[in-house]
Biotite code that builds the C-alpha atoms (Angstrom):
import biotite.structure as struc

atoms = struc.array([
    struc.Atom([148.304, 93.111, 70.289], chain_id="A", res_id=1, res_name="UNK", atom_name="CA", element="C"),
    struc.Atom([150.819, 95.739, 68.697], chain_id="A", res_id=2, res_name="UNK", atom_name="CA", element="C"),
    struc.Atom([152.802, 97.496, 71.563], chain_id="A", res_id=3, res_name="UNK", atom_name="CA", element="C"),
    struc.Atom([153.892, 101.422, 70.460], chain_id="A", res_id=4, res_name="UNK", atom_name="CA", element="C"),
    struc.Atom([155.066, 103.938, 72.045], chain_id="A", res_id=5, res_name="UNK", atom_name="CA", element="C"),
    struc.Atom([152.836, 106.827, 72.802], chain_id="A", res_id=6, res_name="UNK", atom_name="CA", element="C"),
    struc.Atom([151.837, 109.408, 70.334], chain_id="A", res_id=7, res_name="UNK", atom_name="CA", element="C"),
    struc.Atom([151.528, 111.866, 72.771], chain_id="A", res_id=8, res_name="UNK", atom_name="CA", element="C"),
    struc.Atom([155.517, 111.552, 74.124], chain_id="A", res_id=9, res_name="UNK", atom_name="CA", element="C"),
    struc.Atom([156.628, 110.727, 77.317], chain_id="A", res_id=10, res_name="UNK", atom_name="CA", element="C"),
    struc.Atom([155.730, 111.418, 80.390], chain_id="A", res_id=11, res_name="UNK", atom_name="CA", element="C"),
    struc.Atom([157.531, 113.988, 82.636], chain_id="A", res_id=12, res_name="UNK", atom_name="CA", element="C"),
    struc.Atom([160.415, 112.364, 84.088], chain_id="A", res_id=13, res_name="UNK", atom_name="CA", element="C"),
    struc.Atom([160.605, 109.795, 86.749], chain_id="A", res_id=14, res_name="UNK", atom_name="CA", element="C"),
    struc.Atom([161.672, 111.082, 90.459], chain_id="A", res_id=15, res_name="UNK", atom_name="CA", element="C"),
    struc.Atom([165.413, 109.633, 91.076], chain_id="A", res_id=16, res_name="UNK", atom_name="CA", element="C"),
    struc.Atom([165.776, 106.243, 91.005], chain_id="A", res_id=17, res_name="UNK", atom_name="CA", element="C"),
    struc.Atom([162.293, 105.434, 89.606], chain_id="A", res_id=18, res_name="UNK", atom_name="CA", element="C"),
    struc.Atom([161.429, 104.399, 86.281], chain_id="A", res_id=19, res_name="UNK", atom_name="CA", element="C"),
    struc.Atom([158.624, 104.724, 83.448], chain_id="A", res_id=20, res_name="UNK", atom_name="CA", element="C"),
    struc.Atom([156.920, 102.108, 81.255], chain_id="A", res_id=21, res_name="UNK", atom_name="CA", element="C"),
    struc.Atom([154.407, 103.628, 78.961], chain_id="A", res_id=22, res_name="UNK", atom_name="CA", element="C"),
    struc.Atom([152.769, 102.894, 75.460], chain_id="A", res_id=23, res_name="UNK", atom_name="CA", element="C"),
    struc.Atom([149.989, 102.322, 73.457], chain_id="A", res_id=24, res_name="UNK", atom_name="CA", element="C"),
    struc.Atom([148.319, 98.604, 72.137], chain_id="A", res_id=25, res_name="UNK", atom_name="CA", element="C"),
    struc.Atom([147.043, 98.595, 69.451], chain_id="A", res_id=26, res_name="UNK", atom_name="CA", element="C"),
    struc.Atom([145.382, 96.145, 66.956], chain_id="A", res_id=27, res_name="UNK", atom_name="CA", element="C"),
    struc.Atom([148.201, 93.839, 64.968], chain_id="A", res_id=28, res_name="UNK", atom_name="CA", element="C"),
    struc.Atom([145.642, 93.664, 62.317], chain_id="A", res_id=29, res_name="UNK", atom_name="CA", element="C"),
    struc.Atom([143.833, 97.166, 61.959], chain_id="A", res_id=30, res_name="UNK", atom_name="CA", element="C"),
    struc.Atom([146.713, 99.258, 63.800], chain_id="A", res_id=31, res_name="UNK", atom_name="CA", element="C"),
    struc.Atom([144.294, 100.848, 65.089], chain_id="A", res_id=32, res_name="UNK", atom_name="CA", element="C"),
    struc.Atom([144.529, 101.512, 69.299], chain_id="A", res_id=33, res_name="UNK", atom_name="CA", element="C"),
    struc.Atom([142.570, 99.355, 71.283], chain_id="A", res_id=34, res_name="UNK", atom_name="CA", element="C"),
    struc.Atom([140.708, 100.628, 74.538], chain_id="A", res_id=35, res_name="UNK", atom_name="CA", element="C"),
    struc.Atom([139.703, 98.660, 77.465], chain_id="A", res_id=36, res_name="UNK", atom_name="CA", element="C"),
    struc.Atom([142.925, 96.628, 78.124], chain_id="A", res_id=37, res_name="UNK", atom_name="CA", element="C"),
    struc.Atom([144.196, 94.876, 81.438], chain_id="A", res_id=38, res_name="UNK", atom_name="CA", element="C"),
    struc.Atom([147.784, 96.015, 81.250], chain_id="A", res_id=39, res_name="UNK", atom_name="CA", element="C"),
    struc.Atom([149.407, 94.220, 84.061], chain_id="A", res_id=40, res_name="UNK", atom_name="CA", element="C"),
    struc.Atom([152.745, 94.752, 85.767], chain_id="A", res_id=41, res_name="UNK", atom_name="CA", element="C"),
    struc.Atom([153.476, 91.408, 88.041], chain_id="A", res_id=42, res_name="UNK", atom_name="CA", element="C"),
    struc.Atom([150.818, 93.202, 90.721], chain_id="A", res_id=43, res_name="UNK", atom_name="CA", element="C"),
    struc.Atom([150.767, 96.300, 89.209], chain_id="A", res_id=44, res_name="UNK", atom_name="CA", element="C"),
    struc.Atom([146.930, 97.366, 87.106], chain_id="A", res_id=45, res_name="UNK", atom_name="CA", element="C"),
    struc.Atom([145.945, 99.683, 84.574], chain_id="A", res_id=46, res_name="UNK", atom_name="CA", element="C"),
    struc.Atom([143.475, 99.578, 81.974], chain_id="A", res_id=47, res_name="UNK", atom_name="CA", element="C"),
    struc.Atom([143.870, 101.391, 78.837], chain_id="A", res_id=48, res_name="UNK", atom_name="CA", element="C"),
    struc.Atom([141.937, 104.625, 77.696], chain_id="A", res_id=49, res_name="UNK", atom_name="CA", element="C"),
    struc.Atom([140.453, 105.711, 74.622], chain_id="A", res_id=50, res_name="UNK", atom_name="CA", element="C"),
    struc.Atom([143.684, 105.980, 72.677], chain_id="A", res_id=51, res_name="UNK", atom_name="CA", element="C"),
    struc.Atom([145.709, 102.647, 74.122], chain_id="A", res_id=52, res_name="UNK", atom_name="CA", element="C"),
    struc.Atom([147.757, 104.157, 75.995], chain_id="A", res_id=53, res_name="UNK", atom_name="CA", element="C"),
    struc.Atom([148.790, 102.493, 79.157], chain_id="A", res_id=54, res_name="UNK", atom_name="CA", element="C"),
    struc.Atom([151.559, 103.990, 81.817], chain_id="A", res_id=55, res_name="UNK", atom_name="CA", element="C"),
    struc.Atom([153.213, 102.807, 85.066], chain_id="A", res_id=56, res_name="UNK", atom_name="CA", element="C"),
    struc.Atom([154.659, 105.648, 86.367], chain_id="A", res_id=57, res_name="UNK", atom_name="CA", element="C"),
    struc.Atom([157.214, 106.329, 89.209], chain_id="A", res_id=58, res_name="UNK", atom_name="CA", element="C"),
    struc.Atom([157.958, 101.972, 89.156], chain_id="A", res_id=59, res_name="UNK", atom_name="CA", element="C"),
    struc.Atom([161.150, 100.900, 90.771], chain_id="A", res_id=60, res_name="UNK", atom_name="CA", element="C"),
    struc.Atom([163.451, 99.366, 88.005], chain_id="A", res_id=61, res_name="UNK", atom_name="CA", element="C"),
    struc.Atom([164.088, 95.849, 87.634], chain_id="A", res_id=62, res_name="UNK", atom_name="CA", element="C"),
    struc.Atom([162.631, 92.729, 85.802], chain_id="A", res_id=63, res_name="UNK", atom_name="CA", element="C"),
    struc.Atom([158.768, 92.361, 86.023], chain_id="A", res_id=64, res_name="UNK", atom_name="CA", element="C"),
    struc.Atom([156.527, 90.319, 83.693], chain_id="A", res_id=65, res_name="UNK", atom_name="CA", element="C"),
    struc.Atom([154.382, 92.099, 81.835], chain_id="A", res_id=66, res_name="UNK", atom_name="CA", element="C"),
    struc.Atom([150.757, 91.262, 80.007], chain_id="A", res_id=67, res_name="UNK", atom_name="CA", element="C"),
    struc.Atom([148.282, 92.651, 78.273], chain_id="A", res_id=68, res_name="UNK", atom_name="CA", element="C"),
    struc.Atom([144.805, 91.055, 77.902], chain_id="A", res_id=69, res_name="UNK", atom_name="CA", element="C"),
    struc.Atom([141.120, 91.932, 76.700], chain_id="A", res_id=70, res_name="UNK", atom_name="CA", element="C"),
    struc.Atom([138.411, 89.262, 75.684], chain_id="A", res_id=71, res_name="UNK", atom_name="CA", element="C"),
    struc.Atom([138.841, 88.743, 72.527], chain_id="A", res_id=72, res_name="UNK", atom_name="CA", element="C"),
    struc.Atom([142.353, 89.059, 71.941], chain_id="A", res_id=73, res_name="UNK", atom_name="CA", element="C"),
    struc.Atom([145.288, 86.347, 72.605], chain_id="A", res_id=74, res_name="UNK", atom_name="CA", element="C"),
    struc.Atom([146.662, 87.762, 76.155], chain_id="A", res_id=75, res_name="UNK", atom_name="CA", element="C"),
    struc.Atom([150.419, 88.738, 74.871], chain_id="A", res_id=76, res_name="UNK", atom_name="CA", element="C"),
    struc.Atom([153.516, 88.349, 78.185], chain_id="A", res_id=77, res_name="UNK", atom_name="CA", element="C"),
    struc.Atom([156.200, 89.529, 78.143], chain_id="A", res_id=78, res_name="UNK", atom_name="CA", element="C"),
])
């Protein structure tokens, strides 16, 4: 997995206080966006659309672990 940030931009502004994490995954081989992935934010789920693009929206900051899996692919933490 490639991490990027989304083509699109970024998404409006959090509310005060709050944070974003958004992006898209994409193939480290191809580069191409891959759909279909488990993004995971410690208990936190999303699963990435047609373009790879993921987003956890309105989070509160501070250190979480973050991974991103699909069968196929090595699951990538970070």
């Amino acid at each position: 997995f490639l991490l990027t940030r989304g083509k699109a931009g970024p998404p409006p502004p959090p509310p005060p206080g709050l944070a974003n994490l958004y992006g898209i995954v994409t193939d480290a081989a191809t580069g191409r966006p891959i759909s279909g992935v488990l993004a995971s934010l410690d208990s936190l789920q999303t699963v990435t659309d047609g373009n790879g693009a993921y987003a956890f929206l309105g989070i509160q900051p501070g250190n979480y672990i973050a991974s991103f899996s699909k069968t196929g692919y090595q699951t990538a933490v970070f």
